[in-house]
N, C-alpha and C positions, 0 to 999 in steps of 0.2 A: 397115670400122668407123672412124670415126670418134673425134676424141680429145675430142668433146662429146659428150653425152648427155643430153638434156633439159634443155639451155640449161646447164649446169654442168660445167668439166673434169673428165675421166675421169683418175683414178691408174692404172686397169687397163692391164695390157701387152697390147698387140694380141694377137691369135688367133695371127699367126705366131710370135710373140716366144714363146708360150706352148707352142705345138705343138715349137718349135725346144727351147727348155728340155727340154720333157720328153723330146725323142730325146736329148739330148746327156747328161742324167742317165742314163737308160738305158743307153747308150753307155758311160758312165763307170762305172755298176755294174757291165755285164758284165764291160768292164777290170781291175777289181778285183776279182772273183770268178776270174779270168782266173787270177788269183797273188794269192791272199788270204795265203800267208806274209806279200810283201813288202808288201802292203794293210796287215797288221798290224803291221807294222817301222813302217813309215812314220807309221802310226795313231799313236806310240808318242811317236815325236819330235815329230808336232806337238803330242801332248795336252803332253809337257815342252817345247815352248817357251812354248806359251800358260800353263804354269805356273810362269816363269821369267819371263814378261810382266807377266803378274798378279800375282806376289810382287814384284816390283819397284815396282809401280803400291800397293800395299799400302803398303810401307813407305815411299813417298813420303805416303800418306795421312795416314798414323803420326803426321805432323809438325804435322797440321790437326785435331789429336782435341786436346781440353782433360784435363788431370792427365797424371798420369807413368803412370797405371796404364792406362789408354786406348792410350796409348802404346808402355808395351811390350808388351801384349799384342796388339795390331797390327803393328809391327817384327815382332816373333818372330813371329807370322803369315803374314808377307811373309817373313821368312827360310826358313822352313819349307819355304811353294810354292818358292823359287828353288834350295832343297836340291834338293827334290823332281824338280824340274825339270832342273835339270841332270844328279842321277840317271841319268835315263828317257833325255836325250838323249844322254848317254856312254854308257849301256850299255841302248840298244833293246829288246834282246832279253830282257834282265832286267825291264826296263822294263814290257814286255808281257805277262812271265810275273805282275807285281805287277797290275797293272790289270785281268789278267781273273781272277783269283783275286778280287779285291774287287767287281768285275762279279757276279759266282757268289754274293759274298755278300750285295749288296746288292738282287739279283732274290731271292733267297731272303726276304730277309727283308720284301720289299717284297710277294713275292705271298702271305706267313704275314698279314700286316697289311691286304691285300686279303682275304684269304678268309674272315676274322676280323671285317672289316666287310660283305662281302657278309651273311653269317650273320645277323647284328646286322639289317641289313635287307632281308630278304630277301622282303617284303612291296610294297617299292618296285625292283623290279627286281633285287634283291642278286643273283639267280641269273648276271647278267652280273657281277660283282663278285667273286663266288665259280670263275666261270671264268678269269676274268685271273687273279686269284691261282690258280689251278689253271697254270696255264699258266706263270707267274713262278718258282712253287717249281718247275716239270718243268725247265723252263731254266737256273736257278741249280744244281739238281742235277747238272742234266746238265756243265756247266761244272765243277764241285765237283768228281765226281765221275771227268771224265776229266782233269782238272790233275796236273801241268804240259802234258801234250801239249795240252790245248784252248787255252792261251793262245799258240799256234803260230799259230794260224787264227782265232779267238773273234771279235775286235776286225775284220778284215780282210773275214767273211763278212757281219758285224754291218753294217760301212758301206756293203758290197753290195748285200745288199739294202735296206739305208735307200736308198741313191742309184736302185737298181732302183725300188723302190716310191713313192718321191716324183717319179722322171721318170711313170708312169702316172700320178700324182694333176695333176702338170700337162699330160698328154695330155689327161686327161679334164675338165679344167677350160679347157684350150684349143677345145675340139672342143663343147662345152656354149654357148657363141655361135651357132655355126652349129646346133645342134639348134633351138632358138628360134627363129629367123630361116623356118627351113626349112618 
């Protein structure tokens, strides 16, 4: 493959860069599935530094907002995330047990509002609408329902198979050149 394609450069990462991707995702989900405790430790302190990032980047913004009320309702903002964030990353495990608990709440309440819109239109496909939220509320429950022990493992299994499932999406979009060609 070449990095032209009908006279105009190509953005796309070659077929190997792409096959390589998707084993080394792969690779890294099984890893993580390997010891999803510490999958979900780890989960834990980066989602609190990226929240100690972010609240920092916040209240720098704070200083580019016009009034005072703009203002401190941005600062406090940013204070909040860097609270928050430091939180998570002094104490991981606590950290963890917070984040899937809110996980549990927020599939709940995201597949009651899917399944509420599937209904609504159920004329235009809602029946796939009405399954995602069937499937949102079974998840959130389930989370709900074994807490505190699921925020042991939730976060850790969650990014396994994310990582598992998006290394096949770029196998399969690797390997989708050569179907063409062939």
């Amino acid at each position: 493959m070449t990095a032209y394609e009908n006279g105009t450069a190509s953005t796309a990462p070659p077929t190997a860069v792409r096959l390589l991707l998707g084993l080394v995702l792969i690779v890294g989900g099984v890893f993580v599935l390997g010891d999803i405790a510490l999958a979900t430790v780890i989960s834990a302190i980066v989602i609190g530094v990226t929240a100690i990032v972010v609240g920092a980047f916040e209240m720098m913004h704070a200083f580019w907002m016009k009034g005072w009320g703009g203002f401190v309702w941005q600062f406090l903002l940013g204070i909040l995330y860097v609270v928050f964030g430091a939180m998570v990353v002094s104490q991981p495990l606590s950290g963890a047990l917070v984040l899937t608990y809110i996980l549990g709440l927020l599939l709940t309440a995201s597949g009651v509002v899917r399944l509420f819109v599937g209904v609504k239109r159920w004329s235009d496909v809602g029946w796939t609408m009405v399954l995602s939220g069937a499937f949102g509320i079974l998840a959130g429950l389930v989370i709900l329902t074994g807490w505190p022990m699921t925020g042991l493992w939730v976060l850790g299994f969650l990014l396994g198979i994310d990582l598992i499932s998006h290394g096949i999406a770029w196998l399969t979009y690797g390997w989708l050149p050569a179907a063409k060609t062939a």
